[in-house]
VEXZAZA-300986 format. One record per residue (C-alpha): y, x, z. Coordinates in steps of 0.2 Angstrom, whole numbers, plus 5000, padded with zeros to 4 digits. Example, Ala and Ser with C-alpha at 12.3 -4.5 7.8 and 13.67 -1.06 7.14 Angstrom:
497850625039
499550685036
This chain:
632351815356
632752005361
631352095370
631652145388
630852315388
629752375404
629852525413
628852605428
629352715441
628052795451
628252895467
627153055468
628453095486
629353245482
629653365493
630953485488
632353595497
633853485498
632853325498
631353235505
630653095499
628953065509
628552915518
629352835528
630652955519
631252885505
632352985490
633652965481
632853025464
631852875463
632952735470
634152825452
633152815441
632452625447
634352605444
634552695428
633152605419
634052425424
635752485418
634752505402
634552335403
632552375406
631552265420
631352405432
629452415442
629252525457
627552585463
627152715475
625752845473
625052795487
624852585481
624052685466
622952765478
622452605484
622052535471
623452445463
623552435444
624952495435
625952355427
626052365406
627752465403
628952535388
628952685398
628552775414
629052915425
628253005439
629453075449
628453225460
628253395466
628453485482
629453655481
629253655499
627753595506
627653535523
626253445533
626253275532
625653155545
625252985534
625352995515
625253165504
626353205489
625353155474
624253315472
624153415454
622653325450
623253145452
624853185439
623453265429
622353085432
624152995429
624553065413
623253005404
623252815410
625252785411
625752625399
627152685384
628252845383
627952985399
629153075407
628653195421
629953225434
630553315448
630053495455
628353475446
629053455430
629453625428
627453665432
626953755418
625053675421
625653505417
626353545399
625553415384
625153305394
626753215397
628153155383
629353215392
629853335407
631353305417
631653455423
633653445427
633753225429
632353115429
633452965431
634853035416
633153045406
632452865409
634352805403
634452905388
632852865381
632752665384
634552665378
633852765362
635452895366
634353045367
635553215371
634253325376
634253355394
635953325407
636453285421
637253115425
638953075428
639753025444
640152865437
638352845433
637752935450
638452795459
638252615449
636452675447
635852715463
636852545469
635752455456
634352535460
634452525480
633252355480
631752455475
631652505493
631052295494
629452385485
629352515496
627752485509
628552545523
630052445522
630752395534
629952515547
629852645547
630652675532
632152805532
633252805515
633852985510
635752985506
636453105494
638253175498
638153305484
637453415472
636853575470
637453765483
638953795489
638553985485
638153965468
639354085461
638354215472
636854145465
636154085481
634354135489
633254225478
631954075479
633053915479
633253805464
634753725471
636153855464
635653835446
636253655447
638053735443
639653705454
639153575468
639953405463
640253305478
640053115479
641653025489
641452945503
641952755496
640552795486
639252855497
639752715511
639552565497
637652635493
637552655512
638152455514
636852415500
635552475507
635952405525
636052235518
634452265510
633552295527
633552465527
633952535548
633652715545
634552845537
634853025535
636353095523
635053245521
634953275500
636153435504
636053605506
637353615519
638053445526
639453555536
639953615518
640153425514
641953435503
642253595509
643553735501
642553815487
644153945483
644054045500
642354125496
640454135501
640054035516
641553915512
642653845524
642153645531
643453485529
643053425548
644153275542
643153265525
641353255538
642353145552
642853015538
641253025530
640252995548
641452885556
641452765541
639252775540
639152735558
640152585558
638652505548
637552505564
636152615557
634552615570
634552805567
635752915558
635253085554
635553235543
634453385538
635353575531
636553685536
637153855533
637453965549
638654085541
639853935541
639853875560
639854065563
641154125551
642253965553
641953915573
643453815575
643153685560
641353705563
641653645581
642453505574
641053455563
639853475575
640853345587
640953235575
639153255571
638753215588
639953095591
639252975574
637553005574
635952955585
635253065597
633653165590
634553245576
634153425569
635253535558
634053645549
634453835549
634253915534
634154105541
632354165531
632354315537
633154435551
632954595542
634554625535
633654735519
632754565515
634354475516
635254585505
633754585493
633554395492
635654345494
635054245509
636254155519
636654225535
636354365547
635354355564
637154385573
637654225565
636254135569
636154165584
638054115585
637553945576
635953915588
637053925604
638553815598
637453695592
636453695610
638253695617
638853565608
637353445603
636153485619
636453345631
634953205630
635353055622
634652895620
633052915611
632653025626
632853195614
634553295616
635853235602
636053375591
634853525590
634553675578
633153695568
632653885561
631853925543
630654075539
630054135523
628754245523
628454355504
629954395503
630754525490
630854695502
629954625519
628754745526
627854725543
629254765554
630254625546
629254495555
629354585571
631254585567
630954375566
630154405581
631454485593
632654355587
631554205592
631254285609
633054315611
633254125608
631954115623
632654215635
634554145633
633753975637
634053905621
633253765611
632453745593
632053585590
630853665577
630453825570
629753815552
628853985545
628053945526
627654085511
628754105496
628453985482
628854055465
629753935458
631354015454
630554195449
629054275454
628854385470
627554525472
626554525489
627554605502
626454575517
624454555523
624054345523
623254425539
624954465544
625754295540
624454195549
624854295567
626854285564
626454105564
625254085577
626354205590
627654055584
626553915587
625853985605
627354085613
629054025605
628753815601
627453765616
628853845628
630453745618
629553585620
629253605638
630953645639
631553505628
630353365636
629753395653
628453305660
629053115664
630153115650
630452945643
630452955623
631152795615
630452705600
629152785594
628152705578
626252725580
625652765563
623652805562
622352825574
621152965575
619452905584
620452855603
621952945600
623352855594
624852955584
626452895583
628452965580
630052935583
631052885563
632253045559
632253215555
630853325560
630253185572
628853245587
627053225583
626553105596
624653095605
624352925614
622752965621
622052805620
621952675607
623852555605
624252435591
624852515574
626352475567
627352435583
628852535592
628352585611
629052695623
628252845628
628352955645
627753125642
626153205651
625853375640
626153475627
625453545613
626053695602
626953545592
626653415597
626453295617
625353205623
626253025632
625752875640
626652725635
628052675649
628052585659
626352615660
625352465668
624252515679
623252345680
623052325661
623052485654
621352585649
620452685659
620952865648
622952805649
622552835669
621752995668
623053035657
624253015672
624853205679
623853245695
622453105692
621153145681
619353065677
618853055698
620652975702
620752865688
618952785691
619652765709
621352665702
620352565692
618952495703
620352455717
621352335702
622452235704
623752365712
625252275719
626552435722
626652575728
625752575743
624452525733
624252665724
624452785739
623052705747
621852715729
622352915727
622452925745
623653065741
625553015744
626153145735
625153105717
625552945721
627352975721
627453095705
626852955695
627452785703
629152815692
627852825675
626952645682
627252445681
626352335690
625952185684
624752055683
């Protein structure tokens, strides 16, 4: 009888340029090399880093990966990327042969203590070695690309956030379209060679696969660029887009009846060098997608000697020219209560050449954004992390921390105020975890609102939400309707114009039976007409 060998594949959430993979986001890497092991003809285990957490026990296996790393670290709501010392802890007690993969397998503090480093293809790796066909380190063929990642699309079964909130990460392809330039100074993603681009019969049967499997949420976001998507590579740096290429790929997506359809990077340089094809993609963005989705802006930096320096995309001109035909194009609200298409903006701080006057440089542009009324659905400042090359310190941390807090208090509290006035309704939103009696929930998609329900609601459920007040990033919302019969005492003082005096008086005059009701309880017709449109009132 021949021996069916074992192999575990353990989550550590990676966290990288052109992908994301933590919860309820899910990557690609993992679901591949879930794949890649059963093509091998190994019994495939999936097990998160948070199970482990938990106290799950790892299973007995030929050999096991950890697939972690966070080459772009983010704050995260729910569950944390495995840290440095839980793949320190995990290297010592994971069954059979190790191998270390993703962005932390090129971490120079965690050599010895694994077999093997993936530092190109975790999943190539795991197929090579249970097939005993060891070639040193590659990356894996189309073919393979797509029969492993539709063998290994069940793992998501194993996944605790399937079905909800889960969101499965699609790849479209691999590696920068600027990669003969070289790309950003501090980006990983040109070194993967010439991008190779998956078709879309391939990428619509792995999207079929994973609907079938429950999945109801998911962004084509494992890209540097989706407007680059099969785009001319011959015509220079940015390329020119294939709107037919993105309208067949989107079209064909949609038809599946995802719950939410999202994406995540794109280059500014090209809607702004290429407008009329960018146009196009962006309609067809639009047009295929669900409302809430955000195109991430990969400007960095506004000084143009930084941008020379580093090899970084785009100019401020650009992106200012992307910004406003994205808001043009993509602004109008849509169903989820959030406008269908917005931009998002990136900033590196550290830098090779930024001084001072480069953050105020990032400054001006951001109140130029302001002051022409338009919108960011998010603007996200970070230090350089030297994982490419190393990058001497350019600024004060002191400095740093205000860029990001003029950010935080003067450029993101006025976007969301703009974006969701008080009274708007903000559909679906998951509630997650509860701190003391405020509940925090989000919409599923890319760079989803932080939510505050101030008041405790069942986890674990979708509710609408009508917004009362903002934070720098985040609202505070009621649900909606809210009734005001059955609801807790802080939902009503949550209610704009009440307050705790108001809402002790709506409470002792329950039950409340409309609206003249309510004007008699706040005996203030005007209050009472403000937030009648934000009420139920049943029994």
């Amino acid at each position: 009888m021949v021996k069916v060998r074992k192999a575990l594949i353990i989550d550590g959430f990676v966290d990288e340029p052109a992908c994301l993979g933590v919860p309820p986001y899910m990557s690609p890497q993992v679901r591949a090399a879930f794949g890649a092991a059963r093509v091998a003809g190994a019994e495939a285990t999936y097990l998160t880093v948070e199970q482990w957490r938990r106290g799950l026990p790892l299973p007995r296996a030929d050999l096991s990966l950890i697939i972690a790393g966070s080459a772009v670290p983010g704050k995260y709501l729910r569950a944390m990327p495995a840290s440095g010392r839980e793949i320190e802890d995990l290297s010592s007690i994971l069954p059979g042969g190790t191998v270390l993969g993703g962005p932390a397998a090129s971490d120079v503090r965690y050599q010895g203590m694994f077999h093997n480093f993936a530092r190109l293809d975790a999943a190539a790796m795991v197929h090579d070695i249970l097939t005993g066909t060891e070639s040193g380190e590659r990356w894996r063929t189309m073919e393979e690309w797509n029969t492993w990642l539709l063998s290994g699309a069940d793992s998501v079964l194993s996944h605790p956030d399937h079905p909800q909130p889960l969101i499965a990460e699609v790849e479209t392809y691999r590696g920068c379209v600027r990669y003969l330039s070289g790309g950003c100074s501090f980006c990983i993603e040109p070194l993967k060679g010439a991008p190779a681009f998956r078709d879309q019969a391939d990428i619509m049967a792995e999207c079929r696969r994973l609907r079938d499997l429950g999945v109801t949420n998911l962004r084509l976001g494992a890209q540097t660029c989706i407007l680059s998507y099969k785009a001319d590579l011959t015509g220079g740096d940015p390329p020119r887009p294939d709107p037919r290429a993105v309208e067949g790929l989107f079209s064909g997506v949609s038809s599946l009846k995802f719950d939410v359809l999202h994406v995540d990077n794109a280059n500014p340089a090209v809607v702004a060098t290429y407008p009329q094809e960018a146009e196009a993609v962006l309609r067809s963005l639009v047009r295929h997608c669900t409302s809430g989705n955000v195109l991430a802006l990969g400007l960095e930096s506004a000084d143009p000697t930084v941008a020379k320096a580093n090899n970084l995309n785009s100019t401020p001109e650009q992106t200012l020219d992307a910004i406003r035909a994205i808001n043009r194009i993509g602004g109008i609200v849509g169903a989820s209560g959030l406008p269908e298409l917005l931009p998002g903006l990136n900033f590196i701080v550290g830098l090779e050449g930024e001084t001072g006057n480069s953050l105020r440089m990032n400054e001006e542009l951001l109140r130029t954004v302001l002051a022409e009324g338009l919108l960011l659905r998010r603007v996200n400042v970070r230090q350089v992390i030297p994982v490419r090359r190393n990058f001497p310190r350019t600024v004060d941390h002191s400095d740093f921390v205000r860029f990001k807090e003029m950010v935080r208090r003067e450029i993101d509290l006025p976007m969301l105020r703009r974006m969701v006035p008080r009274g708007r309704v903000l559909r679906k939103v998951y509630t997650e975890l509860r701190d003391g009696n405020t509940t925090f929930g989000r919409q599923i998609g890319s760079y989803p609102l932080l939510i505050g329900i101030p008041y405790p609601v069942e986890l674990g459920r979708f509710v609408d939400v009508a917004v009362v007040d903002w934070g720098f990033r985040s609202v505070t919302a009621i649900e909606h309707p809210l009734n005001v019969n059955s609801c807790p005492l802080k939902a009503l003082e949550a209610l704009p114009g009440v307050g705790r005096k108001r809402a002790m008086r709506l409470f002792r005059k329950r039950p409340l039976r409309g609206e003249a009701d309510l004007v008699a309880a706040l005996d203030d017709a005007g209050v009472a007409s403000a937030i009648s449109g934000l009420l139920s009132f049943g029994a």
